[in-house]
Every structure is written in structure tokens, then in C-alpha cells.
C-alpha positions in Angstrom: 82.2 218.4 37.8 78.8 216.7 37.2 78.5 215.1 33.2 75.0 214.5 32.6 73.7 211.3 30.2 71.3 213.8 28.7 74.1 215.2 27.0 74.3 212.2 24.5 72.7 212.7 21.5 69.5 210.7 21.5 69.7 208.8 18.5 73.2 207.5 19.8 71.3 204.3 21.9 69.3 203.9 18.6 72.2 203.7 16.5 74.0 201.5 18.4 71.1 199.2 19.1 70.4 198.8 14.8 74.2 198.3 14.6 74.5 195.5 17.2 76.6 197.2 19.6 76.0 198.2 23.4 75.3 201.6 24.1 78.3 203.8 25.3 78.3 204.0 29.2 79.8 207.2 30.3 81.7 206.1 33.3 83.9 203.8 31.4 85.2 206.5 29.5 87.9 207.6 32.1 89.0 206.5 35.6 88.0 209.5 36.7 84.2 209.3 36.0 81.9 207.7 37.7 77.5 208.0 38.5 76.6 209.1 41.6 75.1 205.8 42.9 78.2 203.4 42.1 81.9 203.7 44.3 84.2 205.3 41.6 86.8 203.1 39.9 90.6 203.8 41.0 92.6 204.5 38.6 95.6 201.9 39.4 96.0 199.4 42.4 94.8 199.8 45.8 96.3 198.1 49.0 94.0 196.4 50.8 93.2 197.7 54.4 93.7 194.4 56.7 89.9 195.1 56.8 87.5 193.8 54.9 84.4 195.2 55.9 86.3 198.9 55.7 87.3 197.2 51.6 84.1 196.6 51.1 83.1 200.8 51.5 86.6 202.0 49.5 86.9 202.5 45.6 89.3 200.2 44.2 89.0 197.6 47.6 91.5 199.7 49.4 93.7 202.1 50.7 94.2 204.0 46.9 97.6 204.6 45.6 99.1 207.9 43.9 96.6 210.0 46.0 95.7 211.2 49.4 93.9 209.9 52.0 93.1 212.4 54.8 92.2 210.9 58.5 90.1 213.2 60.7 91.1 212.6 64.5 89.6 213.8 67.7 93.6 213.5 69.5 96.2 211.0 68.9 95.6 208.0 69.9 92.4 206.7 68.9 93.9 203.6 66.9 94.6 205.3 63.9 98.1 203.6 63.7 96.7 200.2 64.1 93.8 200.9 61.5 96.8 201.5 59.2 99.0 198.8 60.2 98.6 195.9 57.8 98.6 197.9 55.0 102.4 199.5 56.0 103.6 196.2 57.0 102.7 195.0 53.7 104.6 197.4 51.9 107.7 196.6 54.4 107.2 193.0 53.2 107.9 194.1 50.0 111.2 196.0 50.5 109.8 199.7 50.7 110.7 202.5 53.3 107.8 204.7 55.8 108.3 208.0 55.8 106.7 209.6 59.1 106.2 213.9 59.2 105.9 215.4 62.4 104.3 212.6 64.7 103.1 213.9 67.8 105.0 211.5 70.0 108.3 209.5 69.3 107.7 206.1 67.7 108.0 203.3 70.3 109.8 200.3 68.5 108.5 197.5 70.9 105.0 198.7 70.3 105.1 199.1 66.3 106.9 195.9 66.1 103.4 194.1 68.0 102.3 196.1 64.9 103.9 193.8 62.3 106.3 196.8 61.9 110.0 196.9 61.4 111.5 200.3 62.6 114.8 199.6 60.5 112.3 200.7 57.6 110.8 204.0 59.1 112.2 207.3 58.6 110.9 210.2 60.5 111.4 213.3 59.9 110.8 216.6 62.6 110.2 219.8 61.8 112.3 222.7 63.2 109.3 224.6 64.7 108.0 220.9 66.0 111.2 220.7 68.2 110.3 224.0 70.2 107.4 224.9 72.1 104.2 223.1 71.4 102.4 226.4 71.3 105.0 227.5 68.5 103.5 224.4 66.3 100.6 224.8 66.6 100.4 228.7 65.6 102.8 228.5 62.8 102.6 225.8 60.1 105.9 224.2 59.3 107.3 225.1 55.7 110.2 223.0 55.9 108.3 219.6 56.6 105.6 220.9 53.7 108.5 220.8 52.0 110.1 218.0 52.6 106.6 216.1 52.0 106.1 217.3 49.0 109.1 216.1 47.4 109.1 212.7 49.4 105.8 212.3 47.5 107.3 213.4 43.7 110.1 211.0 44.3 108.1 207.8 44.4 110.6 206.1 45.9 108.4 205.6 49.6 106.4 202.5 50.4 103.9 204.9 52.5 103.8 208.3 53.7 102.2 209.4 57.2 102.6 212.8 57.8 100.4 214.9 61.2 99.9 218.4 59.7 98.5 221.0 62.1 95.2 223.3 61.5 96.6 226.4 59.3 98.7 225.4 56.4 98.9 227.7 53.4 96.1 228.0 51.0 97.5 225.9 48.5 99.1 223.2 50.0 97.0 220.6 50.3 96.7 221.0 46.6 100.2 220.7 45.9 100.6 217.9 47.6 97.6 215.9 46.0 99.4 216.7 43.0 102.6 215.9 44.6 100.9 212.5 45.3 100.1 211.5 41.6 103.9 210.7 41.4 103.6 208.8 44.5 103.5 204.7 44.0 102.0 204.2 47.4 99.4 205.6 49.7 99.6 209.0 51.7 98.0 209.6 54.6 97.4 212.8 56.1 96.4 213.1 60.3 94.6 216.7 61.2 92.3 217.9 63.9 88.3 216.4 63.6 87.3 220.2 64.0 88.5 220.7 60.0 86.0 218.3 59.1 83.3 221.0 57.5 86.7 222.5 55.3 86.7 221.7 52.0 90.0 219.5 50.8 91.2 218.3 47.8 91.7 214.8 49.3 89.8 212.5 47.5 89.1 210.0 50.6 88.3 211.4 54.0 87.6 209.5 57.1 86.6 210.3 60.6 88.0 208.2 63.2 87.1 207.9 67.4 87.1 205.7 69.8 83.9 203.5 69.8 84.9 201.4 73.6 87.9 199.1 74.3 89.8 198.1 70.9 86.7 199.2 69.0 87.1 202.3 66.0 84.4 204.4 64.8 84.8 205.1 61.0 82.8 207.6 59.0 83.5 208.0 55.2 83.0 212.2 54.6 84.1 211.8 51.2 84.9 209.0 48.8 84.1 208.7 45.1 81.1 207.5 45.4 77.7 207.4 47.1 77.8 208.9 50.8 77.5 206.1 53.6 74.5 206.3 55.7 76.1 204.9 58.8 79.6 204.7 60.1 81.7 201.4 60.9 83.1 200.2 63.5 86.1 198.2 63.6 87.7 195.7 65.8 91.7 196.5 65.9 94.1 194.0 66.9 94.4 194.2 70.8 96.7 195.7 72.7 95.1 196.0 75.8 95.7 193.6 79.3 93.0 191.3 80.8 92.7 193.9 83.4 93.1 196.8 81.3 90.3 195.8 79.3 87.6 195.6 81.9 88.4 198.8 83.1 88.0 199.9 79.4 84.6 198.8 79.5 83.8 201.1 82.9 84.5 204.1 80.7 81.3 206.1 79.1 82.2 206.2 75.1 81.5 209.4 73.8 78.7 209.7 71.8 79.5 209.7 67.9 80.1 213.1 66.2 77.7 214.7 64.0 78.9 214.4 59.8 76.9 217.0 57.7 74.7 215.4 55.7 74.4 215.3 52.4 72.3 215.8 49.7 71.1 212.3 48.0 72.8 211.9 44.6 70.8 211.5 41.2 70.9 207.9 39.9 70.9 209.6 36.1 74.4 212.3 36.2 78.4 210.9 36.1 80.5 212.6 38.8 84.5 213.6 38.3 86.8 214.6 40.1 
């Protein structure tokens, strides 16, 4: 919803100027409002990425809490667990669980634990259809896991939620589990296909992720509360690659970045909400 400053009346700024007091700036009125030119304010804490030049581009400095995140992936792989990394061993430094949904591989404890991550603190949960065929998963969305996300995020009792949801889910739930995630003290990411990256979601953040060479990640902001960003970043994740593994890396033609739709440029005048 778009709240125009032209709605004010004018003799507001005038009134305020012969009383002594500042005029009345719209976007401080609610968390939830913002102009289109400024990164929208979050309305509680963010954790902090592990990346300060990703920070820099979030609203609130962070990864934001009570809301979800979705992450836009070409395959598994890419680095999208050590992008998240610092933030989840964070919350493990503070006491609180992980709570994985449907992973597409089984978590490897030596490798998470180079990750700063303690697997004693992970729970991961399958779905039924996800321990058959792989063809079975991927035709028929898994209710019970939906489920079982939805009220892992209404609890608020987990540090951080991951959860790898395939391409058709019912039409209304990604809404019910952004409102599922207002209850949620953490953050809660969401991993789908790249290909859904022209589909509308409810989401407030949305990033595309790929591989930019050897320990390198590609990272373009499709929606944030905010401004759109012109160019994507790139990222340099913690290494997990050999001596020899990374030169023959480096012989490997990096696929060219994927096209984002672009968008419209925002007025500087009109507040956005969500």
C-alpha cells in the first residue's frame, strides 16, 4: 500500500512551523512505513549476517527477526549454508535450538561443526513423502512438514528455522506461515527453486543466491523494504576448499549471472507499507 505526503493537509507544515515544532514525517508513524528511497525500519532486532557489506543492504542491519526470509537457489549447494552460518552459530551461543525441514541431503556433523555449528542443537525434521521417491517430493507438496513448520514458528521457542520447501505448495501457505512467523523470536529462512523468482510471495526479504567462482557467492536483493539494488554482491564465504581443490576451481567457466526483472524506479515523494 503506497501513503502519499500529499495527503497531509497543507497547512499542517505551516502550523507546526508558527508553533515551533517539526513537521510530522510519515514514516515514523509505524514500523511498517517507510518512503521509497530509504531501507525500511524493522520493527524489533535483527541478527547480524557475519557480513557486513550484505548488513549494510538489509533493513534493520540484519538477518530480520519475527518474519521470513526467502532464499532463491539454482541447486543445493551454492553456499547458502555458509552464508547463514554465523548468524545460526550465534543463536547456538546463546542457548537456542535449529530446527531444519526437509534438507535435501543429511546434515554432515564434521562439516557444520567447521561451520561454528554444534549438531547437539539441530533438529531435523523429514517429511513422509521426502523419505520415498524423489519424484514423489517433488510432485506432491508435503502437508505434514507445512505443518509442522507452521507451528515450530507459533511456538517461539526455536533459535532459527531452515526449512527447503519444493515448487507447488498450497495457495495460502506461504501466507500462513509469514503470519506464523510474527510469533517467531528468530529468523526463518525459506530455500526454493530460482525458477520461482518472478512469483509473487509474501516474504518480505528475497535473495538470489549462485555461485560467483571458487568460495565466492552472488547475491541479488529481489525484494527488501526499501529501494531496489542496482547491482548484486558478491561475497567471500569462509573456505572450505583444498589448495588443490581450489585451483581446479578456478579452471571452471562461472555461469553468467541470472537476469532479475527490473524494476520500476520509486518516487522520492510517496511512503511504502507492507
Amino acid at each position: 500500500m503506497a501513503v502519499s505526503s500529499a495527503l497531509s493537509p497543507p497547512a499542517a507544515p505551516v502550523a507546526a512551523a508558527a508553533s515551533g515544532l517539526a513537521p510530522l514525517r510519515l514514516e515514523t508513524l509505524h514500523p511498517g512505513l517507510w518512503r521509497a528511497y530509504q531501507l525500511g525500519r524493522p520493527g524489533g532486532a535483527a541478527a547480524a549476517s557475519g557480513f557486513p557489506e550484505l548488513d549494510a543492504h538489509l533493513p534493520g542491519g540484519g538477518w530480520p527477526l519475527a518474519t521470513l526470509t526467502e532464499l532463491l537457489l539454482p541447486h543445493p549447494g551454492v553456499g547458502e549454508l555458509r552464508l547463514l552460518a554465523p548468524a545460526l552459530a550465534a543463536l547456538q551461543r546463546q542457548q537456542r535450538s535449529l530446527m531444519w525441514f526437509d534438507p535435501p541431503a543429511a546434515p554432515c556433523a564434521w562439516g557444520l561443526s567447521a561451520l561454528g555449528l554444534d549438531v547437539r542443537q539441530l533438529v531435523v525434521v523429514r517429511s513422509r513423502q521426502g523419505l520415498k521417491t524423489r519424484q514423489a517430493r517433488e510432485r506432491l507438496p508435503a502437508a505434514d512438514v507445512l505443518w509442522a513448520l507452521e507451528h515450530a514458528l507459533k511456538s517461539g521457542h526455536v533459535g532459527a528455522v531452515l526449512a527447503w520447501l519444493p515448487a507447488r505448495l498450497p495457495a495460502d501457505a506461504l501466507r500462513r506461515l509469514q503470519l506464523a512467523a510474527q510469533a517467531h523470536g528468530g529468523p526463518a529462512f525459506l530455500l526454493r527453486d530460482e525458477a520461482l523468482r518472478t512469483q509473487p510471495s509474501p516474504a518480505p526479504l528475497r535473495l538470489l543466491l549462485a555461485s560467483a567462482g571458487p568460495d565466492l557467492l552472488r547475491v541479488a536483493l529481489l525484494k527488501r523494504r526499501g529501494p531496489p539494488l542496482a547491482q548484486p554482491l558478491v561475497l567471500e564465504l569462509p573456505p572450505v576448499l583444498s589448495a588443490p581443490g581450489q585451483q581446479r576451481a578456478t579452471m571452471i567457466p562461472v555461469p553468467p549471472p541470472t537476469e532479475v526483472p527490473a524494476c520500476p524506479p520509486p518516487s522520492a515523494s510517496p511512503a511504502s507499507s507492507t
